[in-house]
C-alpha positions as CSV (number, residue, x, y, z in Angstrom):
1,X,-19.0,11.6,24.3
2,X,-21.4,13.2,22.0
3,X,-19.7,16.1,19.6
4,X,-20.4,18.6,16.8
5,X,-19.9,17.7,13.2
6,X,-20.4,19.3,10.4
7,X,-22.7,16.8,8.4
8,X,-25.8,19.3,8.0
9,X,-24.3,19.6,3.9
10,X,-24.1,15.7,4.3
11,X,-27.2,15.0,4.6
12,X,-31.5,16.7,6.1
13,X,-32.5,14.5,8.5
14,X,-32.3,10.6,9.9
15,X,-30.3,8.6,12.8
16,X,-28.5,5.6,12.9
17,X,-27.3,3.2,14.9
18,X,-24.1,1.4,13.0
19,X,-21.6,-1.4,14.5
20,X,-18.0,-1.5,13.2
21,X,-15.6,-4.0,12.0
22,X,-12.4,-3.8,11.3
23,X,-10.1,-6.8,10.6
24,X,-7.9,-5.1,7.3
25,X,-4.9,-6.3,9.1
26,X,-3.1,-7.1,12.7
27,X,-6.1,-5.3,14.7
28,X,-9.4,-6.5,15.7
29,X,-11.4,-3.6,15.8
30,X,-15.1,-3.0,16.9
31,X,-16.9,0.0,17.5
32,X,-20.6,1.5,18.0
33,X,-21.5,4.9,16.5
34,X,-24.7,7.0,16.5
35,X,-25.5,9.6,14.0
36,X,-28.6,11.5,15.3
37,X,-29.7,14.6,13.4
38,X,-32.9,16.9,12.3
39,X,-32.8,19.7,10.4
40,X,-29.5,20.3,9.5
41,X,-28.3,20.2,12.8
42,X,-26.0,16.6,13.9
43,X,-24.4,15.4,16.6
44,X,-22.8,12.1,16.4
45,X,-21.7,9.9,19.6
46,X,-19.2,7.0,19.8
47,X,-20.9,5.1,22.0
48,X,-18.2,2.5,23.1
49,X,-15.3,1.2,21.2
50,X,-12.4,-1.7,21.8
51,X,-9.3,-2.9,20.3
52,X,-7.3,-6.2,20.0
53,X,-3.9,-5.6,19.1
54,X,-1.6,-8.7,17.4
55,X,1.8,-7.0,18.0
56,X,3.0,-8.6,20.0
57,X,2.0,-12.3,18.5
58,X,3.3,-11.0,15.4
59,X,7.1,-9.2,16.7
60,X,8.5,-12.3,17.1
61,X,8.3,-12.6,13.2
62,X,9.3,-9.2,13.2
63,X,6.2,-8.5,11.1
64,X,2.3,-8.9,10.0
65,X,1.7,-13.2,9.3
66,X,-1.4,-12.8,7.2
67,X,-2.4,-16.6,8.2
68,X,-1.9,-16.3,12.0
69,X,-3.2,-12.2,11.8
70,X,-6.4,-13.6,10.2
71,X,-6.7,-17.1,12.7
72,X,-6.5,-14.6,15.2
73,X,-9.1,-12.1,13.8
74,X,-11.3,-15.4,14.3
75,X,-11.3,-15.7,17.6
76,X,-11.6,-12.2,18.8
77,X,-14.3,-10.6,16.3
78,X,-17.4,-11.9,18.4
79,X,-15.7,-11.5,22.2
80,X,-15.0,-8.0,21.3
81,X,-18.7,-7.5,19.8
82,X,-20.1,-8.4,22.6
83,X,-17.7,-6.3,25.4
84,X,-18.4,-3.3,23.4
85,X,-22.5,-3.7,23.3
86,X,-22.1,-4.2,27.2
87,X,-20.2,-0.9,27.3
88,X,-22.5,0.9,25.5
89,X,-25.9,-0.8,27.2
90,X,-26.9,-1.7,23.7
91,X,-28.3,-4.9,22.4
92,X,-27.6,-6.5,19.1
93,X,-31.3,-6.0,18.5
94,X,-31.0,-2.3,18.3
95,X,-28.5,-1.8,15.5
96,X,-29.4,-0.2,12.2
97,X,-26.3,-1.3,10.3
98,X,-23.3,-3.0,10.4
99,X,-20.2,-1.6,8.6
100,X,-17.3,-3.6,8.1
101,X,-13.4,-2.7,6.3
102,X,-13.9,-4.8,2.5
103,X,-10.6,-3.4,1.9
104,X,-7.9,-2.6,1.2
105,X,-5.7,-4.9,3.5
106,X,-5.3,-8.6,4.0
107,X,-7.4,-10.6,1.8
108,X,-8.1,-13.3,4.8
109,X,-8.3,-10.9,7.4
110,X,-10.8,-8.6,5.4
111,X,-12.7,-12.1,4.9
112,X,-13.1,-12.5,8.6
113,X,-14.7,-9.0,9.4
114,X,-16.8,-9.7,6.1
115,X,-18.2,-12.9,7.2
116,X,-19.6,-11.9,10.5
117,X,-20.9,-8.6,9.5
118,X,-22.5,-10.3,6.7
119,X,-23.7,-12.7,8.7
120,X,-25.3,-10.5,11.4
121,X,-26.7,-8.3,8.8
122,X,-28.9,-11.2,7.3
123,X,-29.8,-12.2,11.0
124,X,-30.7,-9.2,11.8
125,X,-32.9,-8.4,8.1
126,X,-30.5,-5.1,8.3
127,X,-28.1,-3.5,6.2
128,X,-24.2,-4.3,5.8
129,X,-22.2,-2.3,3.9
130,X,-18.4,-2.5,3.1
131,X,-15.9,0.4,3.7
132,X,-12.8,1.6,2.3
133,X,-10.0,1.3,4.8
134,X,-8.7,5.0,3.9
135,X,-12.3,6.3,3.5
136,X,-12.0,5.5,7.1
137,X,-9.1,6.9,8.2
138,X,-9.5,9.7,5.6
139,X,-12.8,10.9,7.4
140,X,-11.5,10.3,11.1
141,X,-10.8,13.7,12.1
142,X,-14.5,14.4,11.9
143,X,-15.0,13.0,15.1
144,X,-13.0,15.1,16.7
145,X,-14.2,17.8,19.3
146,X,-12.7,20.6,16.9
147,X,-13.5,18.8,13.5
148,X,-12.6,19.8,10.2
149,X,-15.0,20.9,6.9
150,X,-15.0,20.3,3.6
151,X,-13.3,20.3,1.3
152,X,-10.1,19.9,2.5
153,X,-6.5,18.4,1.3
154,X,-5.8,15.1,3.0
155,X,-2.3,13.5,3.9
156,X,-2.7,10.0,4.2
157,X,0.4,8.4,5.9
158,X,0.0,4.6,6.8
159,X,2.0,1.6,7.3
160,X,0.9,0.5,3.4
161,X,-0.6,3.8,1.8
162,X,1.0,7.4,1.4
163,X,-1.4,9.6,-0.8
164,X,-2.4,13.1,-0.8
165,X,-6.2,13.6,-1.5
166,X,-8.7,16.5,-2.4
167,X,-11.6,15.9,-0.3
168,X,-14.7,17.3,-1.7
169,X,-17.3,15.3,0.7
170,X,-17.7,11.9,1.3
171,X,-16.7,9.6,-1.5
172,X,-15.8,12.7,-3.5
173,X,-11.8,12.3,-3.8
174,X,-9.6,13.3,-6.1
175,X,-6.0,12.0,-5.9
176,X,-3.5,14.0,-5.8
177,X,-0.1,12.5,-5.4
178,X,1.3,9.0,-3.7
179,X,4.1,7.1,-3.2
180,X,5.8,5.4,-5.8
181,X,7.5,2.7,-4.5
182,X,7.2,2.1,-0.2
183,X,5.0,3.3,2.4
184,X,5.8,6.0,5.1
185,X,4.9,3.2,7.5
186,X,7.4,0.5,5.4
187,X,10.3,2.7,5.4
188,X,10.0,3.3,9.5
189,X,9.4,-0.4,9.7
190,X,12.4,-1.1,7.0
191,X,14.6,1.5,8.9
192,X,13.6,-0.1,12.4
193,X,14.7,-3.6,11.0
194,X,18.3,-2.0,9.7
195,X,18.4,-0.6,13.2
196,X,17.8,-3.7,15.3
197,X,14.7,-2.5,16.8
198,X,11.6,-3.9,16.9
199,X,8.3,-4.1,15.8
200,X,6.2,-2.4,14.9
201,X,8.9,0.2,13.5
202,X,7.3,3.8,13.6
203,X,7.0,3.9,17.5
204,X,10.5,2.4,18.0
205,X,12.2,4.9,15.5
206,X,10.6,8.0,16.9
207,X,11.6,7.2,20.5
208,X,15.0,6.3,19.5
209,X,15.0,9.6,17.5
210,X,14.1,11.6,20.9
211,X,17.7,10.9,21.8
212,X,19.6,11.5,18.3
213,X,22.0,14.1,18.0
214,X,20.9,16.7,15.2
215,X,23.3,17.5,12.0
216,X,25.3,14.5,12.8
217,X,23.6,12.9,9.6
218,X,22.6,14.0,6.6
219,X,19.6,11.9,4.7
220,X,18.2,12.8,1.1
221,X,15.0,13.7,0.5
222,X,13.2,11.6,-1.9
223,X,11.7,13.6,-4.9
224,X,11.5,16.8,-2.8
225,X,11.7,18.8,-5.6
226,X,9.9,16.7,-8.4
227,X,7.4,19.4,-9.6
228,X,4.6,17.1,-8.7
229,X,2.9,15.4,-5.2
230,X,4.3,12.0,-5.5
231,X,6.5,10.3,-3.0
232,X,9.5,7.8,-2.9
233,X,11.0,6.6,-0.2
234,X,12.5,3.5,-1.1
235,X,16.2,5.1,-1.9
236,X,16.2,6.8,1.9
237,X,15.4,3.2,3.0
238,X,18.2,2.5,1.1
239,X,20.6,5.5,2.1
240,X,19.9,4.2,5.6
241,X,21.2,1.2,4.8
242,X,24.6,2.6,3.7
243,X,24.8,4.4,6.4
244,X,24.7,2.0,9.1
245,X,27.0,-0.3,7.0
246,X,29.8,2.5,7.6
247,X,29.0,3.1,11.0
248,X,29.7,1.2,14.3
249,X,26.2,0.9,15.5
250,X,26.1,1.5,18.9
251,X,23.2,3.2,20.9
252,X,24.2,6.7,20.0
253,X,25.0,5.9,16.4
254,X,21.4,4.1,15.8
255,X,19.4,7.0,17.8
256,X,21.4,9.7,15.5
257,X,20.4,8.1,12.4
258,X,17.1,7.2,13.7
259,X,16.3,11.0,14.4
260,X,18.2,12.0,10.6
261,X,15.9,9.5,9.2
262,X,12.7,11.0,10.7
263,X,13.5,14.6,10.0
264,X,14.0,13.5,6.3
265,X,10.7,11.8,5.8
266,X,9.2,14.6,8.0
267,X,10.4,17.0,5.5
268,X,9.4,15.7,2.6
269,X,5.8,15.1,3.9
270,X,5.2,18.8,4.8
271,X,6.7,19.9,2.1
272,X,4.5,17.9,-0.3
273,X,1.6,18.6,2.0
274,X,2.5,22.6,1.9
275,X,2.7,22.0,-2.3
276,X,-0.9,20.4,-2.9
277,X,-2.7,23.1,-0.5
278,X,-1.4,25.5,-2.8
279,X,-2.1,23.7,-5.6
280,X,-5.6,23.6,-4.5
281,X,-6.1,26.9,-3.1
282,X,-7.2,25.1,-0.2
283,X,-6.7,26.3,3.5
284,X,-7.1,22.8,5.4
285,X,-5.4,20.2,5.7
286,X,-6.5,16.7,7.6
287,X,-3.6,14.2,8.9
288,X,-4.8,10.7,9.1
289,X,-3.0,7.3,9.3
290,X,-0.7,5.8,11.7
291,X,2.2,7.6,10.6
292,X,0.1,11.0,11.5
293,X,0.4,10.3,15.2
294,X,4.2,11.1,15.0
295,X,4.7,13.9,17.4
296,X,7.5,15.5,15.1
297,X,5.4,15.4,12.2
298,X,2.3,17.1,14.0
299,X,5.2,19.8,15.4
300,X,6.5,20.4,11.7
301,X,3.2,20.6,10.2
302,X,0.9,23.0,12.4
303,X,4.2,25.0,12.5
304,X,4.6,25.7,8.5
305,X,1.0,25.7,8.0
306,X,0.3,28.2,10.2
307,X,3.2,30.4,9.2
308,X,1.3,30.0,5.6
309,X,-1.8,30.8,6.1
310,X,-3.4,27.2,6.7
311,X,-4.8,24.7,9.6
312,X,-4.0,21.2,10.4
313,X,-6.3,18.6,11.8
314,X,-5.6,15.5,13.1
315,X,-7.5,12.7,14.6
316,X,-7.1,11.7,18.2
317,X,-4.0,9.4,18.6
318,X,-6.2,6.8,19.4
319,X,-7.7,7.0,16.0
320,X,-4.6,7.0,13.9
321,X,-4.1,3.4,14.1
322,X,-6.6,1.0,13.0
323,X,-10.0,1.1,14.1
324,X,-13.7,0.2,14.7
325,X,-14.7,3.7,15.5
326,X,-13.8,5.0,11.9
327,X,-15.5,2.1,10.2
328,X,-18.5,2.6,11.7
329,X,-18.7,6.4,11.4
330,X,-17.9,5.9,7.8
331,X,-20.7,3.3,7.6
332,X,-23.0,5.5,9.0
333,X,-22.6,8.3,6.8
334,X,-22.7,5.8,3.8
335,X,-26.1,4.2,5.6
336,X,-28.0,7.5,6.0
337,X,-27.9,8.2,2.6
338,X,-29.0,5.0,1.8
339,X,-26.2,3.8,0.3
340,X,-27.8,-0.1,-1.6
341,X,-26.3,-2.9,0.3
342,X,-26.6,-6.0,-1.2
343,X,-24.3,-8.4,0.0
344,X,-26.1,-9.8,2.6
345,X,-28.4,-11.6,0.4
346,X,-26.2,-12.0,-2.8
347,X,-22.9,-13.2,-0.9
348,X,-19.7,-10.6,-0.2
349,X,-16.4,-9.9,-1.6
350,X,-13.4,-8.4,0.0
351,X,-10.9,-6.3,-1.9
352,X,-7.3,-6.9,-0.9
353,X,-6.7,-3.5,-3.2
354,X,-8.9,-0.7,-3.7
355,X,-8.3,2.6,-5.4
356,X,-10.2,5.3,-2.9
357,X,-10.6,7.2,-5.7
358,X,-13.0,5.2,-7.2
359,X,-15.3,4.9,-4.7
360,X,-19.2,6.2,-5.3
361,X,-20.0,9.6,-4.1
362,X,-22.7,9.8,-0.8
């Protein structure tokens, strides 16, 4: 459904009609987005949207095979294409653009999506043009019904990327801090493995955690008190560890760890959060990633924000994990400005790693 966002400082006046592709790692996404605007005044719609998950192909490894993610990516890109132009009532003839995830991610997954927009795009004699995998996630919460406005601090919290960013406009980031060492999504997928859950690990830890017994444990808290925005979590995988080696691990036992676990990393992440909108001067702060759909993280954010003075925004759960939607809707604000796009007629690369920071202003 059709929703207010602030893009009138984004850009005067065009439309666009953008298809996008994700493929970055063990989700097929495609989406179709409409940026209609005059004036100043924009509405954006996401016209139709679908997803193709490879959990559960991939929990019997008990994580992400690049070669079977991107055989897979293969033979859903096209099927999904067309179910979401049927949705939508929209032929391929109609599209504007096609954006597509160049990276960061799986080099032969990101080669999939890559291909086929590419592919279309010269078809088609229009544009294709590659996005960042954060820039998506990073400007998710736009499409939200309540979305937020620049500039803001972002918390990026993935399964490969923690980063906190200064968000100026689009392609105007300034890094702020990131992890040193693993994830937020590796350590709940580590911690899940020590655990005997299963995969993936954020979802598994957090319901586990609904049943754990608080102040039973005690976790550190990685670099809590560093003087800077960095993050490690790579020794609380590690505590972990030791701590289920001295325990008898039965279902109480894992659930109680599971939940000290969670409320370390939770407090590290709005403490850190907390730190950089001060350091800033900053009232907003935008929560995307998969990590940001954790309920206790949501609670312990919006609840020490607001006691400071600031606002959290986060993107619909559905929009936390990998997507089409956010591909697209980043491709069309990189379109509309007329972003060059080249690759259709030169050839394409992917990029398996990609600093956001570098990325070219809109």
């Amino acid at each position: 459904m059709p929703s207010r966002v602030p893009l009138g400082q984004i850009v005067s006046s065009s439309s666009m009609l953008v298809l996008g592709i994700e493929t970055s790692c063990d989700e097929t996404g495609v989406a179709l987005f409409e940026l209609l605007g005059s004036n100043g005044a924009w509405s954006s719609g996401l016209l139709a949207q679908a997803l193709h998950s490879q959990v559960q192909m991939h929990a019997e490894y008990g994580g992400v095979v690049p070669e079977l993610a991107s055989r897979d990516h293969i033979r859903r890109v096209l099927p999904v294409t067309r179910q979401v132009l049927a949705a939508a009532g929209r032929r391929v003839d109609d599209l504007d653009g096609i954006a597509y995830t160049q990276g960061p991610g799986l080099a032969g997954a990101l080669l999939v999506g890559a291909g086929i927009a590419n592919g279309l795009a010269y078809a088609l004699a229009i544009p294709a043009v590659g996005i960042h995998h954060l820039e998506g996630h990073l400007l998710s919460p736009l499409l939200s019904v309540d979305p937020p406005a620049f500039p803001f601090v972002a918390l990026l919290v993935s399964g490969g990327h923690t980063q906190l960013m200064r968000v100026a406009g689009v392609g105007r980031y300034e890094l702020l801090g990131e992890t040193v060492d693993d994830a937020a999504g590796e350590a709940f997928d580590k911690t899940a493995q020590l655990l005997g859950l299963g995969y993936p690990g954020g979802p598994a830890v957090s319901r586990l955690a609904e049943r754990g017994r608080r102040d039973r444990f005690k976790l550190p808290r990685p670099m809590l008190n560093s003087g800077d925005l960095n993050f490690s979590f790579s020794g609380l995988k590690t505590a972990v560890l030791t701590l289920a080696r001295q325990q008898t691990l039965d279902e109480q036992s894992c659930a109680d760890i599971a939940l000290a676990f969670q409320e370390a990393m939770v407090d590290v992440l709005t403490a850190k959060s907390l730190a950089a909108l001060e350091q800033t001067g900053l009232d907003s702060l935008v929560v995307a990633g998969g990590v940001g759909a954790n309920q206790q993280l949501r609670d312990e954010l919006s609840t020490v924000a607001e006691e400071n003075g600031h606002r959290v925004y986060y993107p619909e759960p559905s929009l936390c994990t990998d997507n089409g939607a956010m591909i697209a809707f980043a491709g069309a604000l990189r379109l509309v400005h007329g972003q060059p796009s080249r690759e259709a007629v030169r050839g394409f690369t992917v990029q398996a790693r990609w600093d956001l920071d570098a990325l070219p202003p809109a």
